[in-house]
N, C-alpha and C positions, 0 to 999 in steps of 0.2 A: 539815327541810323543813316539817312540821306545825308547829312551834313560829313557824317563819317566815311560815305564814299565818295565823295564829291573828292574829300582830302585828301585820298589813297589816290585816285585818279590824277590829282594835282603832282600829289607829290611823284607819281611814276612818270609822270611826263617831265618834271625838271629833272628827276634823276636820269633819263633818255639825253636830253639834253645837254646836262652836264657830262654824263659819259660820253656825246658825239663830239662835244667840242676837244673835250682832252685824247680822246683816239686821234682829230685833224691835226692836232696841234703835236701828239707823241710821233703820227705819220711823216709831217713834214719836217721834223729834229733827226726823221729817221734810227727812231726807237722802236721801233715797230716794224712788221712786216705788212706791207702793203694789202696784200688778201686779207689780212682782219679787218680792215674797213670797210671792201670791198663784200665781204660775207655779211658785216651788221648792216649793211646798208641796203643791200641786196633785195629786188623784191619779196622775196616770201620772208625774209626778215622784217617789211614794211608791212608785211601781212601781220606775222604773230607780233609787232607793234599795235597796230590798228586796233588785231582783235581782243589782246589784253586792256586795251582802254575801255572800248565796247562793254565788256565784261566786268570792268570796275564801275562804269558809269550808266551800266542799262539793266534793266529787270530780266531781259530779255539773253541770259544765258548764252543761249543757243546759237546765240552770232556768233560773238566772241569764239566760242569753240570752234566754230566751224573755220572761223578764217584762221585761228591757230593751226588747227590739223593743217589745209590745205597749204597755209607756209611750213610746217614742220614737215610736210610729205613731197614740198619740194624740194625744200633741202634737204630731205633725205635720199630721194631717187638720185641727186647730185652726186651726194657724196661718199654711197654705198651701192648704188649701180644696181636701185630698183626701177623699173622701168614706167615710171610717174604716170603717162598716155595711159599706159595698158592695164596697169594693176590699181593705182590710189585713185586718180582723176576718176574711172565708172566708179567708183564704191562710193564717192562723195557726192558724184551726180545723182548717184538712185536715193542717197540719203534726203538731200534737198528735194526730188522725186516725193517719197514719202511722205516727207514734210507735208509742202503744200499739198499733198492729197488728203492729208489727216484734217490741213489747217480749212482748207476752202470748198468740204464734199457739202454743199450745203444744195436748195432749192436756185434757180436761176431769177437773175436780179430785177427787180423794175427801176424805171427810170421816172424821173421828174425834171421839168422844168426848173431853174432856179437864176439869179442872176448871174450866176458864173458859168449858165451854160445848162448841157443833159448831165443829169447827174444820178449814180444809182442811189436806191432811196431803201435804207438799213432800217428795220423794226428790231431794233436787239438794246441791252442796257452795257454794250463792251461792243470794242470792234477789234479788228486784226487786218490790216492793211499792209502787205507787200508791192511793192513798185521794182521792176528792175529794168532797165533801158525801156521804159516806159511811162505811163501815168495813169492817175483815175482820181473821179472825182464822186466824192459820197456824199451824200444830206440823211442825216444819223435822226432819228426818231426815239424819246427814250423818256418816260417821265421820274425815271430815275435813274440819271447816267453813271457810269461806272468807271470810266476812262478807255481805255485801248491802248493798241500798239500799233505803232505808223514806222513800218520799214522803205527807205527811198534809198536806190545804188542807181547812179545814169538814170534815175527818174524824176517823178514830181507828184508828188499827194494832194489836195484838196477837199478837206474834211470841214464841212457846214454843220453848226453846233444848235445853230439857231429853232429846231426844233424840239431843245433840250430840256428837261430841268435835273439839273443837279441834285446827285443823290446825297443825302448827309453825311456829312466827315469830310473825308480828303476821299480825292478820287482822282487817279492818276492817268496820264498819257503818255508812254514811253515813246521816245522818238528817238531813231538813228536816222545822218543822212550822211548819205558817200556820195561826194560828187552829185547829191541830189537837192530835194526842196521837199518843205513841206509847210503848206500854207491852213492855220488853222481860224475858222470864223465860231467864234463866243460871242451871248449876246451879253450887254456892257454892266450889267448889271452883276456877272460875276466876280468872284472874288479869285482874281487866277497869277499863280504864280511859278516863274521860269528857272528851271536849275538846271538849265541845259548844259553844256562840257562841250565848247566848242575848240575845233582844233583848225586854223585856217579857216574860216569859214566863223557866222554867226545865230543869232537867233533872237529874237525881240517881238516887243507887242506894239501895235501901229492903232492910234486913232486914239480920242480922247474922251474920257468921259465926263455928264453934266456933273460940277460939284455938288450938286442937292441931289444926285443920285444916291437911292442905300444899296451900299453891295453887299449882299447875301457874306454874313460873320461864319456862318456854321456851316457853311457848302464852300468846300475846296476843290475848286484844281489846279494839279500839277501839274507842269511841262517836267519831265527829265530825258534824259539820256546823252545821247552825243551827236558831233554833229563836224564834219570832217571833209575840209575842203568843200562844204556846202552852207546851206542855211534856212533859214523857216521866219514864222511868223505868224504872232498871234492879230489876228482881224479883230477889234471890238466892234460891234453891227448890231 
């Protein structure tokens, strides 16, 4: 199923491609009326781009949708003369509102010490981490981890693993970064692997492990999602 969206997402993004180049190339033959380019190219076009990738390549539904509406309800205020400020822009800001009131009503955090600085200190087996023009940094507690979700837009994440043990099976981390980071620390003894969907922008594991190291055969993690004009990285420690 992961290998099957990986491919959908591959393939939307050549077929993007391929359509942008033959729209440059029908524009300047002048086969074409110039505002067709100018509309697919258009921000809230670069929206409902972004957020169908999102949406092929993340668990994480709910982005995707969101950045679709909010490009679909710009181009719409445009071109039917709803008034975007007044009417669509509140109904999407109380939505995201909601959200995180649902996602984050939780008890207030403590903090720890760690080499990367004060860091909050998570007793849970999942996480959920939004960043947006900002940052945080967590040291996750869990002796059977589960994976989570690491949202970064104008931010930066820093998630410490090293208090972990991996729960049996595969067990996933969803990451989106826009214009963000997100930097993940595993201790080197896992067995972890990256199916990230990056677009401009990367994602990779830093540092090495001892070859007479045994990496745990039965305890999986995954890196997925996407990763856009940004980048991340996995820490072995």
């Amino acid at each position: 199923m992961l290998e099957k969206t990986q491919s959908t997402g591959r393939m939307f993004l050549g077929a993007i491609l391929i359509l942008a180049g033959a729209l440059f190339l029908l524009r300047n033959f002048d086969f074409i009326d110039l505002n067709i380019t100018h509309i697919l190219f258009s921000f809230p076009s670069i929206l409902i781009f972004v957020g169908i990738l999102s949406f092929l390549n993340s668990s994480k539904k709910w982005f995707g949708i969101a950045l679709i509406a909010v490009g679909g309800g710009m181009h719409l205020s445009h071109y039917y003369n709803i008034e975007f400020s007044a009417f669509i822009l509140p109904i999407i800001l109380i939505g995201f509102g909601f959200m995180i009131l649902v996602k984050h009503n939780r008890t207030a955090p403590t903090h720890i010490k760690t080499e990367m600085g004060d860091a909050e200190e998570v007793w849970d087996d999942k996480f959920d981490v939004i960043s947006i023009f900002g940052g945080s940094s967590k040291f996750i507690n869990s002796t059977a981890f589960r994976g989570g979700n690491i949202t970064s837009i104008f931010g930066g994440n820093e998630i410490n693993l090293s208090g972990c043990k991996l729960a049996e099976g595969e067990n996933i981390i969803d990451v989106i970064a826009i214009f963000g980071g997100t930097t993940i620390m595993v201790p080197k003894e896992w067995n972890v692997i990256v199916d990230v969907f990056p677009l401009f922008g990367g994602f990779g594991i830093k540092g090495k492990r001892d070859p007479l190291l045994v990496v745990e055969k039965d305890r999986v993690l995954r890196i997925k999602g996407v990763v856009i004009f940004g980048g991340g990285e996995i820490k072995l420690i």
